[in-house]
C-alpha positions in Angstrom: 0.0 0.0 0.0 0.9 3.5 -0.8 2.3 6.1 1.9 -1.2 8.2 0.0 -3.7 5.4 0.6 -2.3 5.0 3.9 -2.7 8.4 4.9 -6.0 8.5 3.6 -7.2 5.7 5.5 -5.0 7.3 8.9 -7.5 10.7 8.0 -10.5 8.3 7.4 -10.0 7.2 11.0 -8.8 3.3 10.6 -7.1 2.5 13.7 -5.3 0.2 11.8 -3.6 2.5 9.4 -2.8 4.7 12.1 -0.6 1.7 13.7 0.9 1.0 10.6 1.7 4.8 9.7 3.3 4.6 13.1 5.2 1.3 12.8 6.6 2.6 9.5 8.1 5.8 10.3 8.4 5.5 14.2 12.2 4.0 14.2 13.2 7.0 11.7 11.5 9.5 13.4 13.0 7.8 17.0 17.2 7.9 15.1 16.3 11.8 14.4 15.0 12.5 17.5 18.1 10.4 19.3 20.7 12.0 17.4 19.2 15.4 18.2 18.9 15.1 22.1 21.1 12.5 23.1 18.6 10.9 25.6 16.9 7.8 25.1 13.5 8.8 27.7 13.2 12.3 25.7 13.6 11.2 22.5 11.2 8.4 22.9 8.8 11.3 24.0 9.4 13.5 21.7 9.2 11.2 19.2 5.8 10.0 20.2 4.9 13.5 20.6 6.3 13.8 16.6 3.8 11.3 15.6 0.7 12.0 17.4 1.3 15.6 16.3 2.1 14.3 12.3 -1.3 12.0 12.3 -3.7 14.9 14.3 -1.7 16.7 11.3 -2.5 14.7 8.1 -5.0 16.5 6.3 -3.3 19.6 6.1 -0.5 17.6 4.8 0.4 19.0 0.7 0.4 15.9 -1.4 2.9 18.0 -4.0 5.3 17.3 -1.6 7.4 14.0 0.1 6.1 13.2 2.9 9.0 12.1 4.9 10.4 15.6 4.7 7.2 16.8 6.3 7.6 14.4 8.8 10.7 14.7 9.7 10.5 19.0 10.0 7.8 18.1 12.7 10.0 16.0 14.5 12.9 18.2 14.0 10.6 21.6 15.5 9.8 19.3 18.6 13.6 18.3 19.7 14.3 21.9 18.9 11.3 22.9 21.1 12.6 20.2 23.5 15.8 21.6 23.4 15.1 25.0 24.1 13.4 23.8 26.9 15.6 22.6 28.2 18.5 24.9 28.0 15.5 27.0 29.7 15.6 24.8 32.7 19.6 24.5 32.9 19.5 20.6 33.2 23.5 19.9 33.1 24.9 18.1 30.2 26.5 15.5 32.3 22.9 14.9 33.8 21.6 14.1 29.8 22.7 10.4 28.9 25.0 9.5 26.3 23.3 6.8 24.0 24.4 4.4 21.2 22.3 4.6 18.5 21.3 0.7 18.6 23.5 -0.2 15.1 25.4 -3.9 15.7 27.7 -3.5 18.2 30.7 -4.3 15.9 34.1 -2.8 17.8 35.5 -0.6 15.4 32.2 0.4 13.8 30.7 0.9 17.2 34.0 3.4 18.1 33.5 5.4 15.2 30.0 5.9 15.8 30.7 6.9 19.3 33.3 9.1 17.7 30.9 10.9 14.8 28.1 11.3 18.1 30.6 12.8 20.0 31.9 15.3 17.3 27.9 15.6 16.0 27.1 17.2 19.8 29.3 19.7 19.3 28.6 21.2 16.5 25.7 24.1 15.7 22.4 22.6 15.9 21.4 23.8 12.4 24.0 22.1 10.8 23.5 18.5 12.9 20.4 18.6 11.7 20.8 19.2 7.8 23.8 17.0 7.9 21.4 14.5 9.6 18.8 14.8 6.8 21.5 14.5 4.1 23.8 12.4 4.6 21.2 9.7 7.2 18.0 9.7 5.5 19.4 10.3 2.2 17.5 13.9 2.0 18.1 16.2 -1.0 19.3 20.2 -0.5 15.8 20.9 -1.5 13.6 18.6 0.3 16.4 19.7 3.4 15.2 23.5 2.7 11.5 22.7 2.5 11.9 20.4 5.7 13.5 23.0 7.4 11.8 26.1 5.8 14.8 27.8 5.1 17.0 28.8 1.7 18.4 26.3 -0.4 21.8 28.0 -0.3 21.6 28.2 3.4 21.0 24.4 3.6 24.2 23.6 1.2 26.2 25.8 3.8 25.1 24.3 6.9 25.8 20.7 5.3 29.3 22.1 4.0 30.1 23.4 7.7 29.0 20.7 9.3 31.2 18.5 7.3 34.5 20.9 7.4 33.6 21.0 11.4 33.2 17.4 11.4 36.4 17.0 10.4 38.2 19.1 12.0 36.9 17.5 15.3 37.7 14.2 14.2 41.2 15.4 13.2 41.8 16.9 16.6 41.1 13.6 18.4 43.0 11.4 16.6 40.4 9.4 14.4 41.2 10.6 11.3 44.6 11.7 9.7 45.5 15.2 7.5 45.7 13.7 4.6 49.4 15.0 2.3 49.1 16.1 -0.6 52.7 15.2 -3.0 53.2 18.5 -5.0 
């Protein structure tokens, strides 16, 4: 079945498409949510939050456009919402819990993802989160700009720094090497 028959039948009140709308997109709407706030119990909220807002949502979704970008720019306002709130209530950073992101636990795999996390917290949050859509769920600049309601150019920059900061990061802790150039 179609994501548009789906959503017709969500809108049409079938309990049953609403669970399968849900078990569809909940684990990529959960990784976004994750990556973005770094704690298992509020991204599990939020991400609940994302879908219950997404289905009450539905009709006044525009059939022109993807619907995984629309999803995800809901998800991505509530961990920025969350987020804010947060920083609002001063909860220390060593209070929020470091997760893995549930991949096999393969050694060096599992490093380098602990790595990439660890240099992902640290950069802008604008940038996490188009380097997220892009590079994660496969995203293009434009469906990144609609998601995100913001310029095309201004999405290729925030992918571009994200990328050079990434890097740098990386560089400074050892996992990856300046690469020589011969002349």
């Amino acid at each position: 079945m179609g994501v548009e028959q789906l959503i017709d039948q969500c809108i049409a009140g079938e309990e049953r498409a609403v669970r399968a709308l849900i078990e569809e997109y909940q684990p990529m709407v959960f990784g976004l949510c994750l990556r973005m706030l770094r704690h298992r119990q509020d991204a599990e909220d939020v991400t609940q939050e994302s879908l219950l807002r997404a289905i009450r949502a539905l009709s006044r979704w525009d059939r022109s456009r993807p619907f995984i970008p629309w999803l995800l720019a809901i998800a991505g306002n509530r961990c920025r919402t969350h987020l804010a709130k947060r920083k609002r209530t001063g909860i220390p950073s060593e209070l929020v819990e470091e997760v893995p992101d549930g991949r096999p636990n393969w050694q060096a795999a599992d490093h380098l993802a602990e790595e990439m996390n660890e240099a992902l917290s640290g950069i802008r949050e604008e940038y996490r989160q188009a380097f997220l859509f892009y590079h994660e769920y496969e995203m293009s600049y434009a469906e990144i700009s609609e998601a995100l309601d913001c310029p095309l150019g201004t999405v290729k920059t925030w992918v571009h720094r994200a990328r050079r900061e990434l890097i740098a990061k990386l560089r400074r802790r050892g996992i990856i090497e300046e690469v020589q150039h011969e002349p």
